[in-house]
C-alpha positions as a Python dict, from the first residue, in 0.01 Angstrom:
ca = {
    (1, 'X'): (0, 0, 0),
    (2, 'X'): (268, -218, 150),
    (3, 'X'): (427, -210, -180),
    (4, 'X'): (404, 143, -231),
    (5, 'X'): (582, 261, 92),
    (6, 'X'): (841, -21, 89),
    (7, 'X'): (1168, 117, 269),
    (8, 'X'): (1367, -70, -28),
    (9, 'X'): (1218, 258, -177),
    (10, 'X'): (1431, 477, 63),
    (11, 'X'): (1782, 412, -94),
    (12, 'X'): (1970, 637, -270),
    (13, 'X'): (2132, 549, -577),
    (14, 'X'): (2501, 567, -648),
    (15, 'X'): (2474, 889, -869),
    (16, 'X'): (2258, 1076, -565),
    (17, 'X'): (2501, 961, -279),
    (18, 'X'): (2848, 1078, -504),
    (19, 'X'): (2685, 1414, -542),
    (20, 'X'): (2520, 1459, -167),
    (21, 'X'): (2939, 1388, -98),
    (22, 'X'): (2997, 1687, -346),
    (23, 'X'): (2731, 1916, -209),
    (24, 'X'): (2905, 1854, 162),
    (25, 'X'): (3230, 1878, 45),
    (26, 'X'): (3129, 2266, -89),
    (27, 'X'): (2930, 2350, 222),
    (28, 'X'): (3259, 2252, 425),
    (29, 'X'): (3439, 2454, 207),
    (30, 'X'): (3209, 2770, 201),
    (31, 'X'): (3146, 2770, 592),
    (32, 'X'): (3499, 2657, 695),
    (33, 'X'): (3708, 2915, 446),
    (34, 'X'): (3456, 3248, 678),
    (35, 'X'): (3717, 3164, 982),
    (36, 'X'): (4019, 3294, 763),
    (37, 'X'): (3868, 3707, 731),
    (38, 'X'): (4014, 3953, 954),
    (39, 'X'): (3845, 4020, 1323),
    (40, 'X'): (3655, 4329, 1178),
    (41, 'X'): (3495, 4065, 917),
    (42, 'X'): (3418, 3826, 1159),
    (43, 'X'): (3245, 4041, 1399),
    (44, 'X'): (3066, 4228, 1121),
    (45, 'X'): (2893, 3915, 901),
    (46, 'X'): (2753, 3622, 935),
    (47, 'X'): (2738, 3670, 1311),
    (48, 'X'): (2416, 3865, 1432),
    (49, 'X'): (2440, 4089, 1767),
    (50, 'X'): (2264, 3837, 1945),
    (51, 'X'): (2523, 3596, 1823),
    (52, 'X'): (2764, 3737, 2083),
    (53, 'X'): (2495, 3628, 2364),
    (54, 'X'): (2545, 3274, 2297),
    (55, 'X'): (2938, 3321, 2298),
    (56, 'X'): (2915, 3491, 2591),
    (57, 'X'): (2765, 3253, 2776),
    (58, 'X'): (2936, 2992, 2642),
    (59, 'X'): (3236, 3152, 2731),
    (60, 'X'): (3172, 3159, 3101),
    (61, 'X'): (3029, 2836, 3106),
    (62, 'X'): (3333, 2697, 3010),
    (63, 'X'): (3496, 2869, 3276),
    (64, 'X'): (3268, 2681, 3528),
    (65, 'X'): (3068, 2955, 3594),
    (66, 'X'): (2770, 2825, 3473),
    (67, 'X'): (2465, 3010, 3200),
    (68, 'X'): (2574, 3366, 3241),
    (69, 'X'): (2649, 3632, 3019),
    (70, 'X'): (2836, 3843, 3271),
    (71, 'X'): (3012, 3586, 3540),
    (72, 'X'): (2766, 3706, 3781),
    (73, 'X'): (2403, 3689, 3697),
    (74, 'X'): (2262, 3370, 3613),
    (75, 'X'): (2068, 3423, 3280),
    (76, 'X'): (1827, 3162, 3093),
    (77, 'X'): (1806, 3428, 2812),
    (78, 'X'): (2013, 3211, 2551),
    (79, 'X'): (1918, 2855, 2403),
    (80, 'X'): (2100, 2599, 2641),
    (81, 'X'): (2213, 2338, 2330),
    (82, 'X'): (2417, 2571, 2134),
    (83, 'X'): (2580, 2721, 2429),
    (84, 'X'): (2708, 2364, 2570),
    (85, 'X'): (2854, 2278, 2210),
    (86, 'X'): (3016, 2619, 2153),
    (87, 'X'): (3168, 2582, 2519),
    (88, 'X'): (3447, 2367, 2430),
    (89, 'X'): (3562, 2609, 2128),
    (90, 'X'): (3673, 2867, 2446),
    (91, 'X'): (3835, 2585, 2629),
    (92, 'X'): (4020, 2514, 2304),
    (93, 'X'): (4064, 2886, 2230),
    (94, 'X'): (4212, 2968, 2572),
    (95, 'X'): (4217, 3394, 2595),
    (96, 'X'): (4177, 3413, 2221),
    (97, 'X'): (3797, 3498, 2202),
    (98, 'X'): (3849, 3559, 1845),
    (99, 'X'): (4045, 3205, 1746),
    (100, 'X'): (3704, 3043, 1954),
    (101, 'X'): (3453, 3250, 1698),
    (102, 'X'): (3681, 3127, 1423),
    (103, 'X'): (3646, 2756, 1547),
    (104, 'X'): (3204, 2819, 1559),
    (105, 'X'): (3236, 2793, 1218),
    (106, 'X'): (3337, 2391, 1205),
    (107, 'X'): (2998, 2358, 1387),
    (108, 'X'): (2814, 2539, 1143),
    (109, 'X'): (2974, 2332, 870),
    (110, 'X'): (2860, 2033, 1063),
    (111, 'X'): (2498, 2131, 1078),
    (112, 'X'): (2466, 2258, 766),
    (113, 'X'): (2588, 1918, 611),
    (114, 'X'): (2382, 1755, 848),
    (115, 'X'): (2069, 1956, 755),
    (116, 'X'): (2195, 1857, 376),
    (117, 'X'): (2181, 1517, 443),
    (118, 'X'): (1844, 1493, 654),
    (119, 'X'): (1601, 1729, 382),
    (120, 'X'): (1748, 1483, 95),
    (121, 'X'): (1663, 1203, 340),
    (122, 'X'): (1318, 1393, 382),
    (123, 'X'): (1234, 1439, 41),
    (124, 'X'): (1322, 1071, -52),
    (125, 'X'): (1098, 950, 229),
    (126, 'X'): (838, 1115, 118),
    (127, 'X'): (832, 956, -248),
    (128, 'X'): (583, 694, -238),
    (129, 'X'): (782, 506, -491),
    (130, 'X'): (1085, 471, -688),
    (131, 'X'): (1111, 707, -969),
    (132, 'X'): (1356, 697, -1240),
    (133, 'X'): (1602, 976, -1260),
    (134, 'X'): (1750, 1026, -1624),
    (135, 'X'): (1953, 1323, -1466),
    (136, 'X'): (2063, 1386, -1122),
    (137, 'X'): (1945, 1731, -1174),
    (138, 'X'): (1606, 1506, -1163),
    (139, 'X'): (1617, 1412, -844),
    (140, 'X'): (1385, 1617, -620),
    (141, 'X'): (1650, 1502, -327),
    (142, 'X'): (1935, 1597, -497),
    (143, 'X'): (1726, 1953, -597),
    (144, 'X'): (1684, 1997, -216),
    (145, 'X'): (2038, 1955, -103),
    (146, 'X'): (2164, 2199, -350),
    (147, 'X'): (1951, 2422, -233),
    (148, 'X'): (2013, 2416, 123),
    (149, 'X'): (2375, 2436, 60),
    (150, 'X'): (2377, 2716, -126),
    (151, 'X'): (2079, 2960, -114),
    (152, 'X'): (2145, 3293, 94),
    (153, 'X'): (1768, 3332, 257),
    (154, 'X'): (1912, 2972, 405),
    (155, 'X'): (2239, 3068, 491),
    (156, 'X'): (2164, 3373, 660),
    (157, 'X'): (2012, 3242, 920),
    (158, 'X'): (2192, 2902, 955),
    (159, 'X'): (2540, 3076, 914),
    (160, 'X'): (2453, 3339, 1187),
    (161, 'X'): (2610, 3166, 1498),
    (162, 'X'): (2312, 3163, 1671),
    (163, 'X'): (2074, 2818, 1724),
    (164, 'X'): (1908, 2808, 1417),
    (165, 'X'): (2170, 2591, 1208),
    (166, 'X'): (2120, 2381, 1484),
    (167, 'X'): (1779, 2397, 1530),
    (168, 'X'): (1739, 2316, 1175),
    (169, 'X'): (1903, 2039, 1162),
    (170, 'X'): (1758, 1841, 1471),
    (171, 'X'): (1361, 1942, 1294),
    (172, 'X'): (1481, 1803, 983),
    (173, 'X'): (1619, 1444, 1209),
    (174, 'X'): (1306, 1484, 1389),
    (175, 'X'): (1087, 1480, 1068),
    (176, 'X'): (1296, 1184, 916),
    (177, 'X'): (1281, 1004, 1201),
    (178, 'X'): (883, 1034, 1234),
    (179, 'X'): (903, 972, 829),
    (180, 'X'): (1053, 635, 897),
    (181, 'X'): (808, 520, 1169),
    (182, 'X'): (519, 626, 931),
    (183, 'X'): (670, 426, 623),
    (184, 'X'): (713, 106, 893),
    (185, 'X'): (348, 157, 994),
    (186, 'X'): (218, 192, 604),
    (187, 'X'): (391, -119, 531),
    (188, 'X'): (210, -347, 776),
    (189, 'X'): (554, -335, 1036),
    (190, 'X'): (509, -249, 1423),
    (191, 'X'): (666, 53, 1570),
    (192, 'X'): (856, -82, 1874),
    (193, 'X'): (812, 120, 2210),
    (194, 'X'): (1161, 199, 2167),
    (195, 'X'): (1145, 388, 1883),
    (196, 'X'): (908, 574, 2016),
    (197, 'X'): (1117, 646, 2308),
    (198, 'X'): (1392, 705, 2088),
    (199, 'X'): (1213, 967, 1893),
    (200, 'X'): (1082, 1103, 2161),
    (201, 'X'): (1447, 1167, 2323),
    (202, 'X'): (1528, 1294, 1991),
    (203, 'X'): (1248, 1581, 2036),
    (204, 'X'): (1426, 1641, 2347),
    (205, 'X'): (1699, 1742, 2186),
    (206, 'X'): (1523, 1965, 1968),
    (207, 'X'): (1391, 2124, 2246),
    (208, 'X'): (1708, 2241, 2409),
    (209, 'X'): (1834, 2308, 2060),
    (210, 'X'): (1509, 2594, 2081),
    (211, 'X'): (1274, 2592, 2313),
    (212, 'X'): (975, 2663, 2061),
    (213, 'X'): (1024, 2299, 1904),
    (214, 'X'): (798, 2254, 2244),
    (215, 'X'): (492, 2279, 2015),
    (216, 'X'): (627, 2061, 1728),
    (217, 'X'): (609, 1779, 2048),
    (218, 'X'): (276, 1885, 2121),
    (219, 'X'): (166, 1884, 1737),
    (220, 'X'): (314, 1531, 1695),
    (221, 'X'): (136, 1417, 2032),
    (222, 'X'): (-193, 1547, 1934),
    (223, 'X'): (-178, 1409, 1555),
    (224, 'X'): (-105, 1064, 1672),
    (225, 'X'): (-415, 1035, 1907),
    (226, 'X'): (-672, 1240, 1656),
    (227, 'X'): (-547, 966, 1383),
    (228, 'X'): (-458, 655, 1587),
    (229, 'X'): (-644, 695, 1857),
    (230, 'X'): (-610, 498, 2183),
    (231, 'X'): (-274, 344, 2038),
    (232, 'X'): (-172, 698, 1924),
    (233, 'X'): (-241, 844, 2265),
    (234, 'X'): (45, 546, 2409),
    (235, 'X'): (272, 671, 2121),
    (236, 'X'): (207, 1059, 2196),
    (237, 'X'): (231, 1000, 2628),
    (238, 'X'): (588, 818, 2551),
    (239, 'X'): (736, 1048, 2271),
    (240, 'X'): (601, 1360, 2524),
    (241, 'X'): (750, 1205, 2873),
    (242, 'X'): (1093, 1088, 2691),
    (243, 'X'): (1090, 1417, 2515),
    (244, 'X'): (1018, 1627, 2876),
    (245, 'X'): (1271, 1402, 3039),
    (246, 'X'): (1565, 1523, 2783),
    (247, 'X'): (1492, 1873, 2827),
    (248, 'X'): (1373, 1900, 3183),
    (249, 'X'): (1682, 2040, 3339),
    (250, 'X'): (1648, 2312, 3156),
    (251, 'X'): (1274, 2365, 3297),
    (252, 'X'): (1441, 2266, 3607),
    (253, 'X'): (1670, 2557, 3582),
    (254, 'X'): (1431, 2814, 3476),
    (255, 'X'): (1161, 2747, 3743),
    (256, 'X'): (1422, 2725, 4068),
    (257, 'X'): (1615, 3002, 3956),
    (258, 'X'): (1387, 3252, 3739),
    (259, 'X'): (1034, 3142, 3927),
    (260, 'X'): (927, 3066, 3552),
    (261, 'X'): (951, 2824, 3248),
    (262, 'X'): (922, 3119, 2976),
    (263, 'X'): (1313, 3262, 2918),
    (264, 'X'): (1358, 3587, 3035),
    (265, 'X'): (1475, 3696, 2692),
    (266, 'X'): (1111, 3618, 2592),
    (267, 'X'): (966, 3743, 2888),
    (268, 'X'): (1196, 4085, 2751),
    (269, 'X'): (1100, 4005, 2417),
    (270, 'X'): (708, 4009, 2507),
    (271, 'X'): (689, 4328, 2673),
    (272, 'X'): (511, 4580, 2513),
    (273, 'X'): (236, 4540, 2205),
    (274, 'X'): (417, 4514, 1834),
    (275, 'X'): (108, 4311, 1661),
    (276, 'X'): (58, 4550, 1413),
    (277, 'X'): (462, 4528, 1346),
    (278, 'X'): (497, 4196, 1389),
    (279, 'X'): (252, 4125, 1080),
    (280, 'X'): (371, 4373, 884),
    (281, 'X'): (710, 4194, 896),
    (282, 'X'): (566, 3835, 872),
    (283, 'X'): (416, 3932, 532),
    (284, 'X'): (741, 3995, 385),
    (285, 'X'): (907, 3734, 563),
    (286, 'X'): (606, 3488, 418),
    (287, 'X'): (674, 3606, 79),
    (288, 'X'): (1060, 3540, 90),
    (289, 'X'): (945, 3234, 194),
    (290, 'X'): (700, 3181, -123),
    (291, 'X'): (991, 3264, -319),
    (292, 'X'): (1239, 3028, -232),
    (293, 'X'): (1553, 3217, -333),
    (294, 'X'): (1476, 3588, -199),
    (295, 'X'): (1556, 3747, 120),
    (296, 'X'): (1449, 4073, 132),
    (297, 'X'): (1606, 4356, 362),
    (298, 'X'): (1270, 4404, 541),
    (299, 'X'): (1382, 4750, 728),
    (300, 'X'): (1415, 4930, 404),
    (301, 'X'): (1063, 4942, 277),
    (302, 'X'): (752, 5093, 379),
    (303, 'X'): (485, 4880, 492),
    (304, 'X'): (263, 4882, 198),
    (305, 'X'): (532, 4676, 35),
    (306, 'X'): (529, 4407, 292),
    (307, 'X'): (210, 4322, 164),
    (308, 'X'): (242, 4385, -169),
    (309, 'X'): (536, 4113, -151),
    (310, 'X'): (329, 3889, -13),
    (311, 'X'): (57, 3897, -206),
    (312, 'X'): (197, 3914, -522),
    (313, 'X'): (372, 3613, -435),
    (314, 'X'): (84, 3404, -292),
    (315, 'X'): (-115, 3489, -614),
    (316, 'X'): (170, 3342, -860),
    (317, 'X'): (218, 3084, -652),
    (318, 'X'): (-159, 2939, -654),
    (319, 'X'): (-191, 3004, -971),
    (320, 'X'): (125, 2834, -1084),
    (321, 'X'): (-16, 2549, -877),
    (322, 'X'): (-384, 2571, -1049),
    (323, 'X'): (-267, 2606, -1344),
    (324, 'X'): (-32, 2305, -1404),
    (325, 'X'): (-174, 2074, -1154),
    (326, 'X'): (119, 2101, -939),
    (327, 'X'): (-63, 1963, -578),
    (328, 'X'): (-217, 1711, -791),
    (329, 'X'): (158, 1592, -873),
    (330, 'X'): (287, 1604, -538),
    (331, 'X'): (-53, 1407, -405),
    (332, 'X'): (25, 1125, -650),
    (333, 'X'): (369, 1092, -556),
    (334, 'X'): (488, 1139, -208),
    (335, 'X'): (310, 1087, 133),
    (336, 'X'): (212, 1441, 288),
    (337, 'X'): (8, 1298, 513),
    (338, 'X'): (324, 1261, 802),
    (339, 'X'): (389, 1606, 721),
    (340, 'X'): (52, 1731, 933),
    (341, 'X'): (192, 1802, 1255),
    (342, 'X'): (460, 1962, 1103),
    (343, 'X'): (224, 2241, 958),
    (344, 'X'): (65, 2239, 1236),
    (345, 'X'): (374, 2336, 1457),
    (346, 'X'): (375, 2622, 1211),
    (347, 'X'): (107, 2770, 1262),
    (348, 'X'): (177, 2778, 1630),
    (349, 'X'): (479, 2904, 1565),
    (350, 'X'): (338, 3217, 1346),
    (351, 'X'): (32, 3278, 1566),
    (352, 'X'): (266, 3267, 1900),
    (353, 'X'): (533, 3472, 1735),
    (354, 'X'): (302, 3761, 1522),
    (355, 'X'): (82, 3777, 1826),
    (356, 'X'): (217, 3719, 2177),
    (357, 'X'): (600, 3859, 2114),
    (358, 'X'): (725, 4147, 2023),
    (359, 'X'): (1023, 4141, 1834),
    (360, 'X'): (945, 4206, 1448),
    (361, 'X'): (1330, 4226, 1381),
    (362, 'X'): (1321, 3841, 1493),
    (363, 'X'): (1070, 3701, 1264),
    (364, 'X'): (1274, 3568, 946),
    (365, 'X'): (1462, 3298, 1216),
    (366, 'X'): (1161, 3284, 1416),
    (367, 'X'): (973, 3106, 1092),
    (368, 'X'): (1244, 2904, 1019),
    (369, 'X'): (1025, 2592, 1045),
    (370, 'X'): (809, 2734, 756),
    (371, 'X'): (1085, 2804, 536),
    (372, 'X'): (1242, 2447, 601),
    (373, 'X'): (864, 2302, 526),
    (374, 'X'): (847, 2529, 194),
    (375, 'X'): (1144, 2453, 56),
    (376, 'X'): (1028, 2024, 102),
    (377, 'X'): (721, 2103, -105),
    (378, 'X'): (859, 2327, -352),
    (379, 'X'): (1158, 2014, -360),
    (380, 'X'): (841, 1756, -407),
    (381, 'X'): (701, 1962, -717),
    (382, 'X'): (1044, 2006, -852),
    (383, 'X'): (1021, 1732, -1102),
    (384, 'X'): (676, 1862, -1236),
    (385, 'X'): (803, 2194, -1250),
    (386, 'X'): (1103, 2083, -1466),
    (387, 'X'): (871, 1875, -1711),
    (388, 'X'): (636, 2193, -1758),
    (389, 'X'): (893, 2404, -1810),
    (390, 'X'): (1017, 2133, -2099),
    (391, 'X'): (705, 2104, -2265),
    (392, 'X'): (655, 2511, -2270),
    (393, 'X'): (992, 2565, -2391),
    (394, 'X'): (940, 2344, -2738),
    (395, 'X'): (606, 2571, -2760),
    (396, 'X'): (732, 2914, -2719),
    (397, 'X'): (1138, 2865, -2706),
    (398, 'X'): (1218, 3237, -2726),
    (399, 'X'): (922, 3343, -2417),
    (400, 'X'): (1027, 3099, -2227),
    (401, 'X'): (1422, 3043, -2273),
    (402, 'X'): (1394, 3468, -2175),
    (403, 'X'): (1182, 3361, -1854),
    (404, 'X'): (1424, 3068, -1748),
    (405, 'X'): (1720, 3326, -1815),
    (406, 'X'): (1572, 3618, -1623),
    (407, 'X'): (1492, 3360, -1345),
    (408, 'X'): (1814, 3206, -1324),
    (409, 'X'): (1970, 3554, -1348),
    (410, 'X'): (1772, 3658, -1016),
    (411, 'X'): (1783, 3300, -853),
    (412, 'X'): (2174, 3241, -849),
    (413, 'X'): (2253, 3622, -893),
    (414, 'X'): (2072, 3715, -557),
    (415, 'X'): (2220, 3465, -346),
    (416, 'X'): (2579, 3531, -521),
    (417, 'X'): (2546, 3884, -450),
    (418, 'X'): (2432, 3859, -103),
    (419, 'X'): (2730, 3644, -2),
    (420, 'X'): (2971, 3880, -193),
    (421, 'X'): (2814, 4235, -46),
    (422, 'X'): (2791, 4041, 339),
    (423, 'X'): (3107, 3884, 335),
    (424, 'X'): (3352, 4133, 204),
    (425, 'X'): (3245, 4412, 393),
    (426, 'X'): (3518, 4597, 500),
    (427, 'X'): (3342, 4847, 741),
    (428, 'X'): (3333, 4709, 1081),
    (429, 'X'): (3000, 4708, 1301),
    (430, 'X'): (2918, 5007, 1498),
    (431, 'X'): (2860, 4782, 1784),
    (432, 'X'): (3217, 4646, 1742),
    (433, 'X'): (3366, 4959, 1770),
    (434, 'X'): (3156, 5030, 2065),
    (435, 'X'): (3311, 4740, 2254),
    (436, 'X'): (3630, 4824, 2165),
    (437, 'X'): (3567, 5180, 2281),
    (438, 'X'): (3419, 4977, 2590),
    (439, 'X'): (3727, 4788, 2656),
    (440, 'X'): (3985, 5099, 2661),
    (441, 'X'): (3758, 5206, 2966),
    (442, 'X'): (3811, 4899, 3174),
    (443, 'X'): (3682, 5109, 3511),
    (444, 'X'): (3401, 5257, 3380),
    (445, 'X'): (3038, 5071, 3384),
    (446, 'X'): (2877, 5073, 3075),
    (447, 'X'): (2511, 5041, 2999),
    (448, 'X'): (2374, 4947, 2691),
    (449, 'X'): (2039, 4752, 2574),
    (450, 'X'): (2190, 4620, 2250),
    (451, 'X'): (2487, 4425, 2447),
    (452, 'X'): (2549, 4114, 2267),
    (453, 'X'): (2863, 4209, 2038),
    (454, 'X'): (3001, 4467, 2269),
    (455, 'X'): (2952, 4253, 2577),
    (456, 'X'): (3142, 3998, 2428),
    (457, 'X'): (3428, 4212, 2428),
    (458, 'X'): (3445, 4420, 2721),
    (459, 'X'): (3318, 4245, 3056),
    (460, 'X'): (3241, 4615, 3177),
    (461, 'X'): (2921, 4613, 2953),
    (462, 'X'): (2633, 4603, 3130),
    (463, 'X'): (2270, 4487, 2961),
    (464, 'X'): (1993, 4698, 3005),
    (465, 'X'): (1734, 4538, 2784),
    (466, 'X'): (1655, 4255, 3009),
    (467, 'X'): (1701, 3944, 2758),
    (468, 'X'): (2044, 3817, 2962),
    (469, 'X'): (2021, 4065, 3301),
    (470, 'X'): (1746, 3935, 3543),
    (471, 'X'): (1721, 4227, 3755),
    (472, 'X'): (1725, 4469, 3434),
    (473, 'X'): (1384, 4237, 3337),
    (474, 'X'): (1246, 4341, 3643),
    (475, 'X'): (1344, 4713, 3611),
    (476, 'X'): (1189, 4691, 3254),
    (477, 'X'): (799, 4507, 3361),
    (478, 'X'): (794, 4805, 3574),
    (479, 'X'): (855, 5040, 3271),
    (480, 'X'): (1129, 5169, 3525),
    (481, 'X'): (1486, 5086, 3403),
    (482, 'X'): (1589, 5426, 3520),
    (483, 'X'): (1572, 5305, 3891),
    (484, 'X'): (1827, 5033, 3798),
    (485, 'X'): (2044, 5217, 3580),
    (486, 'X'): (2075, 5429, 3904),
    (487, 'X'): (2094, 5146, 4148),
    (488, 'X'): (2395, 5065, 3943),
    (489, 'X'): (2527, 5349, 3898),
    (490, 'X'): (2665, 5300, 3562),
    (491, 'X'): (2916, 5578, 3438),
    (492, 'X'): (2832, 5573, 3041),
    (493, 'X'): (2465, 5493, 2869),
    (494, 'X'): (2541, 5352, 2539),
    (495, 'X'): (2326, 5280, 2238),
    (496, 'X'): (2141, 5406, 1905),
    (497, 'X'): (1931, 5724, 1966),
    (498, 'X'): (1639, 5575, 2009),
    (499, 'X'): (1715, 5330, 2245),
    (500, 'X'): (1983, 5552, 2503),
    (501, 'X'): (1768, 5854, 2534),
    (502, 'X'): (1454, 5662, 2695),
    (503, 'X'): (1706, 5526, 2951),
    (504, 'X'): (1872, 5843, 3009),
    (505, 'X'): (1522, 6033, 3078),
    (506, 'X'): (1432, 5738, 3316),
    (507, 'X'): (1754, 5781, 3494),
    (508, 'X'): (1695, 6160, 3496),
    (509, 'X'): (1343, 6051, 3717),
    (510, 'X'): (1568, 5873, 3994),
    (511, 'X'): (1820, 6221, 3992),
    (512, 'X'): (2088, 6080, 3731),
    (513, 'X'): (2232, 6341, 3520),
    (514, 'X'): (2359, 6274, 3156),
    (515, 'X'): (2466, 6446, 2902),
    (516, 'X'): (2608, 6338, 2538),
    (517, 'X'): (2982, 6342, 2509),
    (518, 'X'): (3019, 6122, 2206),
    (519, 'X'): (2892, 5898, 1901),
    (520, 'X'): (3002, 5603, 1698),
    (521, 'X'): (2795, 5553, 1392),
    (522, 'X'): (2479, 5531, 1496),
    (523, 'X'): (2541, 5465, 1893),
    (524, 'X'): (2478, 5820, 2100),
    (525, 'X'): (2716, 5814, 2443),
    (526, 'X'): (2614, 5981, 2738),
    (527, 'X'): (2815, 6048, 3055),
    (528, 'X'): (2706, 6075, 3401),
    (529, 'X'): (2736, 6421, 3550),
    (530, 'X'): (2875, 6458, 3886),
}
């Protein structure tokens, strides 16, 4: 066994490191080359409305003025990490908010070459022992970097200045760090207590990078004592304390200031009963995930198709796996065993997030940690999958040169066209133009529940959902926002239909009168009636 999980065996040759240079190089390129579109562009794609939160706070932070999203509430509605590293970019920027967005996209570069480096780093730690690549195309490593460089359903949600680049990033560092204490162990070595500490600080970080990665501690904790027992239960207590002690200002923050540890944006978030929603989303989320190189638009179809999607894919998927003995392949030749807790974070993660939230729109970032953990197995059964496909194209050349075609056709033409359709669209967000719209009324309150983009760029924006406005949380537990709406008195109520006329009939119960003056796209503006 010692023999078998030597780290000699965690090297990687000449041929892999030149190429993992390559891969970086292009993911610099690709990420860093999205700052030079026009301010319409930017606003529109990759950034995500609740992009803008995180900006906005990090924008006032800078200024000294601490997490807020406004300069005068204190909010705990945003993911502290991100929001610290994106500060500087406004100190740099000065007034420009625009030159600071530009800048966020250096940081994504950096965590998406990162990320590169740490799931080839994964996958190689994994391997039980040396194999032989005739072809870097061969190398299940290699395989995964390429992949995380350059698939959309990846992209998408690392790309979309919000925490998940890096929160991917610091799960992948956590798993290869935990991968190298298990080879150490294997081979007859003894984990020092600093390690321990040091991995545990290094969950810390993951932590403030998302709160969530909370229960990948407590996964890791539990897994050591059920399989080491008493010495796994010293391993778990330090890797839990060092990991508490890295993150605990940020409990310390929440409890003294919000009375709580849960963020109000997921106190906002949980309000309300979506369950039925929620899984109708996961499915189709769970099947993008299945399919490695699809992400579907999951507003545009009708339920049934959620988990039709799903199912279909599960079904070729186990039988793919039956079929050509694909777990039998990835049993023989890499250690899954350190991979456990990992699982079993997410399963936390989809049981918290389909049950106890509700916000369906959320889910594809939410179970990131299962697409990351996917895309390591399919990267383990890689080489199998390649030698199968050989052996069935000498058999039936015509079937299957049409399949791999077809495949490759929907593989590389999805992601291609995804980037294209996202990234040159030239009509700017509805929300955008609502800021601007915002901004030419610089005495005029307005309140919206979708606040993140325009927000950003008028500091007359006020948020009515809750997520970054404490007292707007409170209004909402007591299904009462009109009463602060009107404690406010806010001149304009801003927001899609469905959203702005529940506020403006709970504003109508507390004797504010509204009426609709004007639209943009899809946002419906109503003005208080003297």
């Amino acid at each position: 066994m010692s023999e078998v999980l030597s780290p000699k065996f965690n090297v990687f040759s000449l041929r892999e490191k030149r190429w993992l240079m390559y891969i970086i190089f292009f993911v610099i390129i690709s990420r860093v080359l999205l700052m030079f579109r026009s301010e319409e562009k930017i606003f529109a794609r990759p950034y995500f409305e609740d992009s803008f939160y995180l900006f906005n706070c990090a924008e006032h932070f800078a200024h000294g003025e601490g997490f807020t999203c406004d300069g005068k509430q204190p909010t705990n509605g945003v993911q502290p990490l991100i929001v610290v590293l994106y500060a500087p970019l406004f100190l740099i920027a000065g007034e420009n908010k625009l030159l600071a967005l530009k800048f966020a996209f250096i940081l994504i570069a950096l965590f998406d070459s990162l990320s590169v480096i740490f799931i080839a780093r994964v996958v190689r730690l994994m391997q039980k022992k040396p194999i032989d690549e005739n072809s870097v195309w061969y190398s299940p490593s290699i395989i995964a970097a390429i992949l995380w460089a350059g698939l959309y359903p990846i992209f998408v949600h690392t790309g979309s200045g919000l925490e998940t680049g890096l929160y991917s990033t610091m799960l992948l560092l956590s798993l290869c760090y935990y991968l190298k204490l298990c080879r150490i162990r294997s081979a007859g070595g003894i984990v020092a207590i600093a390690q321990w500490i040091l991995y545990g600080s290094i969950l810390g970080i993951t932590v403030l990078a998302r709160i969530d990665a909370v229960f990948f501690v407590i996964a890791i904790a539990c897994y050591e004592f059920y399989k080491f027992r008493s010495k796994g239960f010293v391993n778990g207590a330090i890797l839990s304390f060092f990991a508490f002690m890295v993150s605990s200002p940020w409990w310390w923050y929440n409890y003294k200031i919000f009375g709580s540890l849960m963020p109000q944006s997921g106190v906002a978030e949980s309000l309300g009963s979506l369950a039925g929603e929620n899984l109708t989303r996961a499915a189709i989320v769970l099947g993008d995930i299945f399919s490695i190189f699809i992400f579907l638009p999951n507003y545009s179809f009708f339920p049934w198709f959620h988990y039709a999607w799903f199912t279909g894919l599960f079904i070729i998927v186990w039988w793919l796996t039956k079929k050509f003995a694909l777990s039998d392949h990835i049993k023989e030749k890499y250690e899954l065993s350190p991979l456990t807790p990992f699982f079993f974070f997410c399963g936390l993660i989809a049981i918290y997030y389909v049950v106890l939230f509700s916000a369906p729109y959320f889910i594809p970032r939410y179970f990131q940690p299962m697409r990351i953990g996917w895309l390591i197995i399919f990267c383990c059964a890689s080489q199998k999958i390649i030698d199968v496909l050989k052996i069935q194209y000498k058999k039936r050349k015509g079937m299957v040169g049409g399949f791999l075609s077809i495949f490759a056709f929907i593989a590389i033409g999805f992601s291609a066209g995804s980037y294209i359709y996202f990234f040159t669209i030239t009509h700017p967000s509805e929300l955008y133009l609502t800021g601007k719209w915002a901004f030419t009324h610089p005495n005029k309150r307005i309140g919206m529940a979708q606040t993140g983009t325009a927000g950003f760029m008028a500091p007359n924006v006020v948020n009515l959902d809750g997520k970054v406005n404490f007292d707007a949380l409170l209004a909402k537990k007591n299904n009462d926002i009109g009463s602060y709406i009107e404690s406010e008195k806010l001149d304009y109520i801003a927001d899609w239909r469905e959203f702005s006329e529940p506020m403006v009939a709970s504003a109508a119960k507390h004797g504010g009168k509204f009426k609709e003056v004007d639209s943009i796209g899809r946002v419906v503006v109503f003005q208080r009636q003297k």
